[in-house]
C-alpha positions in Angstrom: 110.9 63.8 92.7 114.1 63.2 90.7 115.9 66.8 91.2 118.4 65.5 88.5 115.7 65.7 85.7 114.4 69.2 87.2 118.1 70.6 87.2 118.7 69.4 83.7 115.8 71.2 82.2 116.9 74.3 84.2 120.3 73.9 82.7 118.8 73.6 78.8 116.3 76.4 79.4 119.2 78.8 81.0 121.8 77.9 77.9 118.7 78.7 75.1 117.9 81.6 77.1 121.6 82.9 77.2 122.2 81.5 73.7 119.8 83.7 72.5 120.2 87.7 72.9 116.9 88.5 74.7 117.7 87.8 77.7 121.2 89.8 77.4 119.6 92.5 75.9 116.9 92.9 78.5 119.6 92.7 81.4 121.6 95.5 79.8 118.4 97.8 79.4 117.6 96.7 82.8 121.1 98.0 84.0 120.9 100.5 82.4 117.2 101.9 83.3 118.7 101.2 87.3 121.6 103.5 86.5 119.6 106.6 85.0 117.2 106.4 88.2 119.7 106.1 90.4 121.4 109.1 89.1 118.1 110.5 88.8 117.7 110.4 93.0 121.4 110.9 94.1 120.9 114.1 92.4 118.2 115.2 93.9 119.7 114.5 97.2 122.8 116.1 96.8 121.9 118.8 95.8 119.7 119.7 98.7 122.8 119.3 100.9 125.0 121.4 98.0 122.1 124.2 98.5 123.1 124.3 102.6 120.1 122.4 103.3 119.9 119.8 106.1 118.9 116.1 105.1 116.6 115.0 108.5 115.6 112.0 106.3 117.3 108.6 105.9 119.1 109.2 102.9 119.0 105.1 102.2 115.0 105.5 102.2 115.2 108.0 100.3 117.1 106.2 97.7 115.3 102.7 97.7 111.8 104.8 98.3 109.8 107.8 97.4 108.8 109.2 94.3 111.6 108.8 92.5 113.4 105.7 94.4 115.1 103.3 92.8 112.6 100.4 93.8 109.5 102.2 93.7 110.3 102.7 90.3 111.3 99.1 89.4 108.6 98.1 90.8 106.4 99.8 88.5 108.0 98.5 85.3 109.4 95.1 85.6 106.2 93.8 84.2 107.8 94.7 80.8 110.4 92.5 81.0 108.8 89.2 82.5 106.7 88.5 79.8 109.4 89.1 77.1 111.6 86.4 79.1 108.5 84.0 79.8 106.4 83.7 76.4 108.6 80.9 74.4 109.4 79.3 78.1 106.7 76.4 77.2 105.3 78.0 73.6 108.9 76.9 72.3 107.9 73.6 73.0 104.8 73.3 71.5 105.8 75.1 68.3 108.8 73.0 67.6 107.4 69.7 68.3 110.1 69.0 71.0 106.9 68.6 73.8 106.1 65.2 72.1 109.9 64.7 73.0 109.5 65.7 77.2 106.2 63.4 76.6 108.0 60.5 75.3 111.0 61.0 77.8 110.9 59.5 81.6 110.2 63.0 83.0 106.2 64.0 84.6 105.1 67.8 84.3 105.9 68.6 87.5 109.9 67.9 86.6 109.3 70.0 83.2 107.2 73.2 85.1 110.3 72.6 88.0 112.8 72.8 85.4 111.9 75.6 83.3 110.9 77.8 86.6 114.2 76.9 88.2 115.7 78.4 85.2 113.2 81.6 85.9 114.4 81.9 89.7 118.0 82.0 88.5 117.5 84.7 86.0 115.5 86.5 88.5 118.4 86.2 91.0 120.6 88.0 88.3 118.1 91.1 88.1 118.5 91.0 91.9 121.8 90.8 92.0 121.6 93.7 89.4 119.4 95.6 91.3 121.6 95.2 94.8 124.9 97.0 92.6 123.8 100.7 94.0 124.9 98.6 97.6 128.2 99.8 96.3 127.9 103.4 96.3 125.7 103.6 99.3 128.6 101.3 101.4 130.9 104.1 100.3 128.6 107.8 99.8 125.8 106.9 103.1 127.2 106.5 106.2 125.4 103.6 108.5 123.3 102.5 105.5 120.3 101.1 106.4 121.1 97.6 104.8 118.0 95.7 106.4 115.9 98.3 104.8 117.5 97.8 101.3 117.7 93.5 101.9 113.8 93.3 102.0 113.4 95.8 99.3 115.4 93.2 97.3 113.0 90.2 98.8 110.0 92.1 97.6 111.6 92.6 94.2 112.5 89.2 94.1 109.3 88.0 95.2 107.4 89.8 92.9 110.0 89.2 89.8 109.1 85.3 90.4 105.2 85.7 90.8 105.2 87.2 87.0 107.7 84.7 86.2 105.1 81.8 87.1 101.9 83.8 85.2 103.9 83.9 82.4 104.7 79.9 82.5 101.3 79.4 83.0 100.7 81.4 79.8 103.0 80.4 78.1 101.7 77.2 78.7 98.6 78.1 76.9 99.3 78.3 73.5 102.1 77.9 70.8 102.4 81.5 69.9 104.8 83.3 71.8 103.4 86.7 71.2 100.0 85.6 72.0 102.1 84.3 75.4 103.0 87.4 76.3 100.1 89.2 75.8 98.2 87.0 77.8 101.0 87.4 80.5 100.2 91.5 80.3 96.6 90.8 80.8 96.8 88.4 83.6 98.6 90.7 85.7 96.2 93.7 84.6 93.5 91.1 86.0 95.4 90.6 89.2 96.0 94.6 89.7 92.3 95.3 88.7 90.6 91.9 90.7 90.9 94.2 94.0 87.7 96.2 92.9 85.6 93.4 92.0 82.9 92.5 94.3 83.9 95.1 97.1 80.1 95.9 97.8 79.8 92.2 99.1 81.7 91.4 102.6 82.7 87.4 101.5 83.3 88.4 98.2 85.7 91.1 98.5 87.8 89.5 101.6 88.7 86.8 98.7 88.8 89.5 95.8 91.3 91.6 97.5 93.7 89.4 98.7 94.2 88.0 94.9 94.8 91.8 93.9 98.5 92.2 93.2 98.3 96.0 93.1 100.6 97.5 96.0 101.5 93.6 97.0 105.6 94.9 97.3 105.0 98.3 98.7 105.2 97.2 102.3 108.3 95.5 101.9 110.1 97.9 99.7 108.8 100.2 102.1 110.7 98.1 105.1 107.8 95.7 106.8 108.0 92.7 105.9 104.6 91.4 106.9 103.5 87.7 106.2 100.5 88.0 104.4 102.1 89.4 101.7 105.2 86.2 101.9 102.5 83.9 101.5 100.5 86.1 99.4 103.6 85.8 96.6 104.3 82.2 97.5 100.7 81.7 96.9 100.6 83.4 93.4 103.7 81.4 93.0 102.1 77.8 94.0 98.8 78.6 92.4 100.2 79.1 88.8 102.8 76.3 88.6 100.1 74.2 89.8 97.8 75.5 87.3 100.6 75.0 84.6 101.2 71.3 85.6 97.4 70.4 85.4 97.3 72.1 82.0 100.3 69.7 80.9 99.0 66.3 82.8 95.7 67.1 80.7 97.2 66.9 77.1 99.1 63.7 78.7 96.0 61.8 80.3 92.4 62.1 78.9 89.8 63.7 81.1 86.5 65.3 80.7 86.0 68.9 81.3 84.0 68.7 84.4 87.7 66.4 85.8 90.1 69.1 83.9 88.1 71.7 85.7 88.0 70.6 89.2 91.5 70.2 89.0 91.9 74.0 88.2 88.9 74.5 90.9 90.7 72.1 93.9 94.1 74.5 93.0 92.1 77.4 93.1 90.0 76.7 96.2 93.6 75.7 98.4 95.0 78.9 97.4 92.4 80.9 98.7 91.6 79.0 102.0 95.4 79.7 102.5 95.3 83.2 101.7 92.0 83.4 103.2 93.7 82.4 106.6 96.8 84.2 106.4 95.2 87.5 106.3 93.8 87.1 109.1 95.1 89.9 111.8 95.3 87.1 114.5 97.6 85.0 112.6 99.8 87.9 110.6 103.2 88.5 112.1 105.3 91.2 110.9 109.5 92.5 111.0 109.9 95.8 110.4 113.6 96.2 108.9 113.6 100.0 109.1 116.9 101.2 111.9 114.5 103.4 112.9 111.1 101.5 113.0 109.6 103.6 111.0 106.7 101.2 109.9 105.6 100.1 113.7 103.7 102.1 115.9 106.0 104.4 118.5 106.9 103.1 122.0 104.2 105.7 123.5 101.6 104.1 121.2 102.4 100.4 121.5 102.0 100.9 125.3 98.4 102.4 124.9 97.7 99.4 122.8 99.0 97.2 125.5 96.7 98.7 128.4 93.8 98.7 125.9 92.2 95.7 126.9 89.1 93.7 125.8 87.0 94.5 122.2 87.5 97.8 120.5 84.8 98.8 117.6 85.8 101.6 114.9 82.0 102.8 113.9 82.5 105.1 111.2 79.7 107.3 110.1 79.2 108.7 106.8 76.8 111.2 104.7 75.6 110.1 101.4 76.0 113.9 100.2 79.5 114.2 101.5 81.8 114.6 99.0 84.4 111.9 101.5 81.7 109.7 101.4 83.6 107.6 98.4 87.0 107.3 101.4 84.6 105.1 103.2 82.1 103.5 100.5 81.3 99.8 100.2 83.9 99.3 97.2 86.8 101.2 99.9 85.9 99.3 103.1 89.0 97.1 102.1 91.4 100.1 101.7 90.1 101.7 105.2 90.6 99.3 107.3 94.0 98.6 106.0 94.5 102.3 107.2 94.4 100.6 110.7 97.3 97.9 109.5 99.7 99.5 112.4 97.0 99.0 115.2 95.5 95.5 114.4 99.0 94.3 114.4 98.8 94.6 118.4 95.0 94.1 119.1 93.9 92.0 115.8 90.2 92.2 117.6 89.8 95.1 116.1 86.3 96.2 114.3 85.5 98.0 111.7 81.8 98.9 111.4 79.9 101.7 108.7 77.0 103.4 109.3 75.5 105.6 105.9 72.9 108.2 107.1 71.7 111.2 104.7 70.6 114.5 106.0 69.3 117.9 104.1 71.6 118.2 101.2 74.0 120.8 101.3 74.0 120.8 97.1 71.0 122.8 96.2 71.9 121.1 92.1 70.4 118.0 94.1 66.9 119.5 94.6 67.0 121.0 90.8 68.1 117.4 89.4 65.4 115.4 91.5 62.1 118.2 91.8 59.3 116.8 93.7 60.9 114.3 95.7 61.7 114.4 99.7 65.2 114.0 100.9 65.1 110.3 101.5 64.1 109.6 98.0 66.7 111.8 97.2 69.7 110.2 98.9 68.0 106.7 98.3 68.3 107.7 94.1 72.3 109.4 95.3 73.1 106.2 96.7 72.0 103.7 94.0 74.5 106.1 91.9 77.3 105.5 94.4 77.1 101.7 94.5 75.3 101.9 98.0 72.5 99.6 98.9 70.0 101.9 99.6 68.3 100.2 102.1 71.4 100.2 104.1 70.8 104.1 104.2 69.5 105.5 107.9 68.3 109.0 108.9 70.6 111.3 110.9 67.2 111.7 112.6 67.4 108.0 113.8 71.0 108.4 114.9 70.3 111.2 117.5 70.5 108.9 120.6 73.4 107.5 119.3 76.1 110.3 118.2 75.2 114.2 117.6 76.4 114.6 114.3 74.7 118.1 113.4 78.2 118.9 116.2 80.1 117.4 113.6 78.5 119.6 110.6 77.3 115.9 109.3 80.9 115.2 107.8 83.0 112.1 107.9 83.4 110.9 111.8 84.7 107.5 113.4 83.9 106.9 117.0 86.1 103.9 118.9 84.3 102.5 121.3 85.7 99.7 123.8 83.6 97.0 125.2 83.2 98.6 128.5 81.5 101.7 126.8 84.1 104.5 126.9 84.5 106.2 123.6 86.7 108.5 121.2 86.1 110.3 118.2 88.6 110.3 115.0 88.0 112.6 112.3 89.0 113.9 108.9 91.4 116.6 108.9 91.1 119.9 106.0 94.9 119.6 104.9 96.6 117.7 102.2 96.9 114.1 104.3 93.4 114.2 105.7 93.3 111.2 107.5 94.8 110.9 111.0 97.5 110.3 111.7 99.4 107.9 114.4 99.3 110.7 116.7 96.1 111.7 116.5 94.7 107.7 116.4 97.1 107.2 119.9 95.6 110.0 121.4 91.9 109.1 121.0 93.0 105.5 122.2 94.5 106.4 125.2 91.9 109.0 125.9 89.3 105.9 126.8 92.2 104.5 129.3 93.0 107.4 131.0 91.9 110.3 133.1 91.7 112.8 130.4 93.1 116.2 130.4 90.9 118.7 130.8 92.2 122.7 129.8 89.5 125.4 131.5 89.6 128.4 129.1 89.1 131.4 131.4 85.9 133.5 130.3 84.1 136.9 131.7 87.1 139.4 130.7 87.2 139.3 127.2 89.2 136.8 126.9 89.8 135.3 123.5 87.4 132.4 123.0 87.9 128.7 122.5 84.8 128.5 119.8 84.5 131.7 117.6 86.3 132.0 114.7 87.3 135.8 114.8 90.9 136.7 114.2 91.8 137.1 117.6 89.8 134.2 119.1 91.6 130.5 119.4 88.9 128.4 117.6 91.3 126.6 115.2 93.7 124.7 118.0 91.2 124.7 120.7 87.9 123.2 119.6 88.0 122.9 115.8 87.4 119.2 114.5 88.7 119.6 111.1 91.7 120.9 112.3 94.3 118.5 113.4 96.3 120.3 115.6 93.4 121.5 117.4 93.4 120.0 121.2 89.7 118.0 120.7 91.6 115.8 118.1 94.9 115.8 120.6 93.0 114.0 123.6 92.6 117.2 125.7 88.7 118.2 126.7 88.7 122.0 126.2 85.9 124.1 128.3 84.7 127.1 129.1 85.4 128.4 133.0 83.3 131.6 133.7 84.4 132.7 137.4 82.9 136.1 137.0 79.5 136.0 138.5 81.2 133.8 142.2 81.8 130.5 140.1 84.3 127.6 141.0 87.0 126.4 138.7 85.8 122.3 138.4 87.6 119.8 140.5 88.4 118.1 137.1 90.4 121.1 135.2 94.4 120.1 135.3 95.3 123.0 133.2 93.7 126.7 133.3 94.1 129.1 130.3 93.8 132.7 130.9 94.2 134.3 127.4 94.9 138.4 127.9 92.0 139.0 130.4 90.9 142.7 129.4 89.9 143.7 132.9 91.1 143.1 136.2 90.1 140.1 137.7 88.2 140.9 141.0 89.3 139.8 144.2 87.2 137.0 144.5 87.7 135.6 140.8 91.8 136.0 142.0 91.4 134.1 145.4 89.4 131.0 143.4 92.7 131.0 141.1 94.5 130.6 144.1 92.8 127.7 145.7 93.8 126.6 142.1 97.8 126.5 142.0 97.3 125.8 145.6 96.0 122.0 144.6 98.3 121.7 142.0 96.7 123.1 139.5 98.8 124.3 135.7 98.5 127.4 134.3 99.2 129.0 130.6 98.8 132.6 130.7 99.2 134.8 128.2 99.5 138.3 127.9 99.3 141.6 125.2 100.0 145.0 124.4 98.5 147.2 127.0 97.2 144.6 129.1 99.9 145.9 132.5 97.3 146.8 134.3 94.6 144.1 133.9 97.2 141.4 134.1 99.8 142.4 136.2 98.3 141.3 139.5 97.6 137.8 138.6 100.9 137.8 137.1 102.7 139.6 140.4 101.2 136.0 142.7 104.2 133.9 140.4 106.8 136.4 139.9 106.3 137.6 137.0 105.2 141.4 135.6 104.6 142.8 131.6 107.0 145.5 131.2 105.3 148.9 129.7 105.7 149.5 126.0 105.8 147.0 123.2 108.1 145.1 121.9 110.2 146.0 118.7 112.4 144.7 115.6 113.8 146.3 112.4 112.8 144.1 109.6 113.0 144.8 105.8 110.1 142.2 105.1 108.0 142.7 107.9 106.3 145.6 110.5 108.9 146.7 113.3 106.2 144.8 115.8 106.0 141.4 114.4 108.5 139.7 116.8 110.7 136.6 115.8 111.4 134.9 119.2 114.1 132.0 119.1 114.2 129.4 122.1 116.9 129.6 124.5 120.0 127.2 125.0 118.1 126.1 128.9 114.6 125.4 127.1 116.1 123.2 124.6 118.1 121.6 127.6 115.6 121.0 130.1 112.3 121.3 128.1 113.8 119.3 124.6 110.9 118.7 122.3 110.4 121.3 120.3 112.8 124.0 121.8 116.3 121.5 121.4 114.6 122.3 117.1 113.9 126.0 117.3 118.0 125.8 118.8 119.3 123.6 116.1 117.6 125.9 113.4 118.3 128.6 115.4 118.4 130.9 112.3 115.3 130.9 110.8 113.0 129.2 113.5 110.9 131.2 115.4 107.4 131.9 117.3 106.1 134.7 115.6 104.3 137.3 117.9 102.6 140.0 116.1 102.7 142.6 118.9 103.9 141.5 122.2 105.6 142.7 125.6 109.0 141.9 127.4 108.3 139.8 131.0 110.4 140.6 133.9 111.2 138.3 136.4 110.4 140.2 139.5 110.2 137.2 142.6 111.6 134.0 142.3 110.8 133.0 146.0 108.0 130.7 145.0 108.7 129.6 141.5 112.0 128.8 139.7 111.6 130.8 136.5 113.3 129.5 133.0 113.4 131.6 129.9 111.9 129.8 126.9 111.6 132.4 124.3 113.6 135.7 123.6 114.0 138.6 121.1 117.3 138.4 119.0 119.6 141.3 120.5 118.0 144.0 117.8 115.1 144.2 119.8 114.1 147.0 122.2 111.3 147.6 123.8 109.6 150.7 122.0 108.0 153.3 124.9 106.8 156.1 122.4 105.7 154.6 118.4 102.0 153.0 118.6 102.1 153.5 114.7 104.4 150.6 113.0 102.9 150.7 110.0 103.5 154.3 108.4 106.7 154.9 111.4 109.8 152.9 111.4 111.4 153.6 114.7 114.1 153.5 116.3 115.4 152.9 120.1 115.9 156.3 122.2 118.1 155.4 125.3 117.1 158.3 126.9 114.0 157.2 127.2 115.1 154.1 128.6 115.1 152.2 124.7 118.2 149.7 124.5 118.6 146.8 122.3 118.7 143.4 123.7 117.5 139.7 124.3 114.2 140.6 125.7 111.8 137.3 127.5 108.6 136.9 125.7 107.6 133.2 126.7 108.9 132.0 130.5 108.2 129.0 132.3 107.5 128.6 135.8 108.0 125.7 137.9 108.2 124.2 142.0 108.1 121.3 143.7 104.3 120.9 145.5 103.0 117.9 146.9 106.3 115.8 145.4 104.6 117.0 142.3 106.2 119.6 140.0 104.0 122.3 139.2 103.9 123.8 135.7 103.0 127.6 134.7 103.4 129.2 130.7 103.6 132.5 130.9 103.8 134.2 127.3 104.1 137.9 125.9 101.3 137.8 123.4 97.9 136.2 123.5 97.6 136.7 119.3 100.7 134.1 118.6 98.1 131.2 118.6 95.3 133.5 117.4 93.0 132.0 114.5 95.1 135.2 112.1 98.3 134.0 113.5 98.3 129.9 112.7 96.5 131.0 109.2 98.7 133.7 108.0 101.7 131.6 106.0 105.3 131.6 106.2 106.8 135.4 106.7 109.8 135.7 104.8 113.0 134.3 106.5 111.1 133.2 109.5 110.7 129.4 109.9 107.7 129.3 112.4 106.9 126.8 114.9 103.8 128.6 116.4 101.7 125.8 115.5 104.5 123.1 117.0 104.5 125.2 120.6 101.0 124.7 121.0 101.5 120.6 121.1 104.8 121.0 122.9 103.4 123.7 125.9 100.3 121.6 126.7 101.7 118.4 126.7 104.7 119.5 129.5 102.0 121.3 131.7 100.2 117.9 131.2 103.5 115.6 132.3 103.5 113.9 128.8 100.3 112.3 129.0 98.8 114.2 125.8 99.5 114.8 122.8 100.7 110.8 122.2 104.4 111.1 120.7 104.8 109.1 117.4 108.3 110.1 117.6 110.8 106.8 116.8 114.6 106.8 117.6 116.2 109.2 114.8 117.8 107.8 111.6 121.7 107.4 111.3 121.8 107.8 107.7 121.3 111.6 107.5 124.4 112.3 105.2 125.7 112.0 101.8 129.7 112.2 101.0 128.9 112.6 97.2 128.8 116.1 95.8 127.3 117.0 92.4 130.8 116.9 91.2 131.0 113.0 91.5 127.9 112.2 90.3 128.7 112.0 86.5 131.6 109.3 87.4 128.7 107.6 89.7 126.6 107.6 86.3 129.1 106.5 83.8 129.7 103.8 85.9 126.1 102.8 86.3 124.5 103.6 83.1 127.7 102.5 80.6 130.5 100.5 82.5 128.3 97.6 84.1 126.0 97.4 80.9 128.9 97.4 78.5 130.1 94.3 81.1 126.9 92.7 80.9 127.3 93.1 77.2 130.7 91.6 76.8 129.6 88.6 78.8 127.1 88.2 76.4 129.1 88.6 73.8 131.6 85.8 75.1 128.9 83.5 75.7 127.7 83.5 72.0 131.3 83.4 70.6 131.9 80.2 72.6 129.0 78.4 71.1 129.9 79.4 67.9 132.8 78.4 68.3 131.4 74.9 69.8 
């Protein structure tokens, strides 16, 4: 291949292009567009830190990413300027006559197609190079930058600036009429965003139609992970449309029939997609996340359940024709799923995904009015010709019994992981605004087949508050609701029932008992059973309530530990005297981190909010080394005469022993047993993880972090094993040294100075070859 010849064409293609004021114009409104969103987003982040905010985000992400980040909005309109660029790259020719010329002349297409998308890649390197200028402020306004974040942003860019660049040679290519050029170039690339939904219902078909959709192609990489199915996937794109555009030039050159000219196009086509084919495989992908804090790879905690997780693992996912999240896990979505599990096959590529579509009574009663007379099979078989399912592929939830109970799961949306050796985990849907889980809650059901798991015995026979109903009081939401996905099921705890009342045992299995405000004394017997419990090494979480001395205190009196009489107290203008804010202490945050070392750094408006509680002494520290975790701000007291706080606002009396101070509502309990440290909760008020409680909103002023203690408490009685932490190293880049001040000299430079210089050069260029 003569690279002279290919460099020459570059060089005539890049002086008509810059003779010519398109190209200058479309760099200047490309500069220009990159200034106004970049003012757009350094706004917005100023002025959370100009409001007192903190920024616990990498401000460089936040930049390049998001909603409103510079490359995520690039992204989604450099389309408009390729094709303006690209129409008259080969239309020129053909329109002018000079093609006969390249013809005539000792060159081949694949030195004319090299030449003119040379000249592309250099243009495309100046809208980089444009695009890297915000490097500037960010060196100077962001301390420790995340620059490898912001470099593969700018490969993705790149990437994806020369995979129109080569449609639109291929289109241009095409036809004489540069308008028609780039129009064609528009619609090839709608094709290419729109070929991912073709064919999805077929498992051969859609492998090959979604890795030719360009829709989201950049997103990893502007989003940090560079992965390599999505290199070759550009370079591909790249290959497949010059190649296209050299066959479509050595055809007007060399007569051929059609069935020749089109197994050209078919050979190019077919070697594209054996190589994409290949290089999205799992096995064979290799990935670099550029994130500081690897924020696109899976946590140390998780990647070292994926390395004990050995042999096959099978995702069966089972889905209701009548549920309304049937369509997240549909034929035409199968794709999109199991790309949901990008994170996890990156470490076990064996991974498989499986679907099972069942039907049971509809819960839609508009079903039976729209199809009268027919059973509920017809009925889902007729629903599921409407949703693009093979019917036949349909099963009753009947059939499924021996299988998976899925009347426990209310017949909704429900994954069960299942390792070869037959130990399995369940992975649901969650009722909040992300639904699907999350890295947490994926780990946790992993490492919950590779484990002994934790089981929590919920205390019952006293009135205790329950684990399963749903009343206000009861703990239903984080104990043994599915949907929700704090709740301990979907955490990789196993939460039961432990009745001792009527002479039973607590189970040899149970590492953590729960006793939640017991309402009677516990009997001798039940107490002496608890016993042989701590004395094995069992963990406790107790918790107490309002009026609950004398039930309580005995079991309490065996650590150390007593409920003072009364009830705790606050004034508050928002909020009844009784709803306590308590803050964690300086020594939880110290020795217990996690969530405590937060509730200290927010210190002013985080909180566990217990609606009613009582102050715990420390009475006996002989057996257990006690360590505050919670406490009252210094306006509390601990009220010995108001019941009322709704119509009464009291006040402290010190005669009657009333005096304001930090008051204990949460301590914990610890002691060296076995060479094993043993663990014990004790808190102040059972109703603080209450179903009312975790549903009732943000108070005013109060930041709370009841549902965060939950997590946090269970997994130190359980040494760490559950919940899995998804936490990665924190991000350096939490600052900005702008102020709202500097940002209009930050936008006048952006959105006039380096236009107007980009303009000026332009203006230079055509004066010289006037001049010439």
């Amino acid at each position: 291949m003569n690279r002279k010849l290919i460099f020459g064409i570059a060089r005539n293609e890049l002086a008509t292009l810059f003779y010519s004021p398109v190209a200058w114009l479309l760099l200047i409104v490309f500069a220009c567009q990159l200034g106004f969103d970049l003012s757009t987003i350094l706004a917005a982040i100023t002025r959370i830190k100009a409001l007192g905010s903190t920024i616990n985000f990498s401000v460089t992400a936040g930049i390049v990413l998001g909603y409103q980040g510079i490359y995520e909005v690039i992204q989604q309109t450099i389309y408009l300027y390729i094709p303006l660029l690209t129409m008259n790259l080969m239309s020129r020719e053909y329109a002018s006559g000079s093609i006969k010329l390249l013809y005539s002349s000792p060159v081949n297409s694949v030195h004319i197609i090299g030449g003119k998308f040379l000249a592309m890649v250099i243009l495309s390197l100046l809208f980089v190079v444009i695009l890297a200028l915000p490097l500037a402020v960010m060196f100077i306004a962001v301390p420790a930058t995340d620059v490898p974040l912001v470099l593969a942003g700018l490969l993705s860019m790149f990437l994806l600036m020369l995979t129109y660049c080569a449609i639109g040679l291929f289109m241009s290519s095409l036809t004489s009429y540069q308008v028609v050029a780039a129009v064609a170039t528009l619609s090839a690339l709608a094709f290419l965003n729109y070929v991912g939904q073709i064919g999805q219902s077929s498992p051969f078909i859609r492998d090959i139609t979604y890795w030719l959709s360009i829709k989201g192609r950049a997103s990893e990489m502007v989003g940090g992970l560079i992965c390599s199915d999505d290199v070759i996937y550009f370079l591909s794109v790249i290959l497949l449309f010059l190649w296209f555009s050299v066959i479509k030039l050595d055809n007007e050159r060399t007569r051929r029939s059609f069935r020749g000219k089109a197994g050209r196009y078919a050979a190019a086509m077919a070697t594209v997609i054996v190589i994409g084919y290949i290089s999205s495989r799992p096995a064979v992908m290799t990935f670099y996340d550029a994130t500081y804090a690897k924020q696109r790879t899976l946590s140390e905690e998780s990647q070292k359940v994926m390395e004990q997780l050995d042999g096959p693992l099978t995702i069966t996912t089972y889905v209701d024709i009548f549920d309304p999240e049937f369509d997240i896990a549909s034929p035409q979505s199968q794709k999109d799923d199991f790309a949901r599990f990008k994170m996890y096959t990156r470490f076990k590529p064996e991974i498989r995904m499986k679907y099972v579509y069942y039907y049971s009574a509809p819960r839609d009663s508009v079903l039976y009015r729209q199809y009268p007379g027919m059973s509920v099979e017809q009925i889902a078989r007729e629903v599921a010709r409407k949703k693009k399912c093979n019917p036949r592929r349909l099963v009753s939830a009947e059939s499924l019994k021996d299988r998976i109970d899925l009347k426990a799961e209310g017949y909704r949306f429900v994954r069960v992981v299942e390792r070869g050796s037959g130990e399995q985990a369940r992975l649901r849907l969650f009722d909040d605004m992300h639904r699907h889980p999350s890295e947490t809650e994926i780990s946790a059901a992993l490492k919950k087949m590779i484990v002994e798991p934790v089981k929590v015995g919920a205390l019952t026979g006293h009135y205790e508050r329950s684990i399963t109903k749903k009343g206000d009081q009861d703990y239903s939401i984080f104990a043994t609701r599915g949907r929700f996905r704090q709740s301990m099921i979907n955490q990789g705890f196993d939460v039961v029932e432990v009745d001792l009342s009527n002479g039973g045992s607590i189970p040899e299995e149970i590492s953590i008992l729960m006793i939640a405000e017991a309402r009677e004394r516990l009997s001798e017997t039940e107490l002496e059973e608890i016993d042989r419990f701590v004395a094995r090494g069992g963990n406790l979480m107790i918790l107490a309530d309002v009026g609950r001395q004398e039930s309580m205190n005995p079991l309490l009196a065996r650590f150390g530990i007593r409920i003072s009489e009364g009830i705790l107290a606050q004034p508050s203008a928002t909020n009844p005297y009784n709803l306590i804010p308590c803050r964690g202490t300086q020594g939880a945050a110290e020795q217990m981190k996690g969530f405590y070392r937060n509730m200290v750094r927010y210190a002013q408006r985080a909180a566990v909010t217990m609606p009613g509680a009582v102050a715990l002494e420390v009475i006996d520290t002989t057996r257990f080394r006690p360590l505050v975790l919670l406490q009252t701000d210094s306006t509390a007291w601990i009220e010995r005469q108001t019941t009322d706080f709704i119509d009464e606002q009291p006040s402290p009396d010190p005669g009657v022993g009333e005096r304001l101070g930090h008051y204990p509502t949460a301590i914990a309990l610890t002691r060296q047993l076995d060479g094993k440290q043993q663990r014990i909760i004790v808190l102040g008020d059972a109703d603080c993880f209450s179903n009312a409680e975790l549903t009732a909103g943000e108070r005013p002023g109060i930041l709370s972090y009841n549902f965060s203690m939950i997590p946090g408490s269970f997994r130190w009685l359980c040494y760490g094993e559950f919940p899995v932490s998804a936490a990665h190293r924190p991000n350096r880049d939490t600052d900005i040294l702008l102020t709202p001040m500097s940002l209009p000299v930050v936008k006048q430079i952006y959105c006039f100075w380096i236009p107007l210089l980009i303009g000026v050069a332009g203006l230079v260029v055509w004066l010289r070859r006037r001049k010439g």
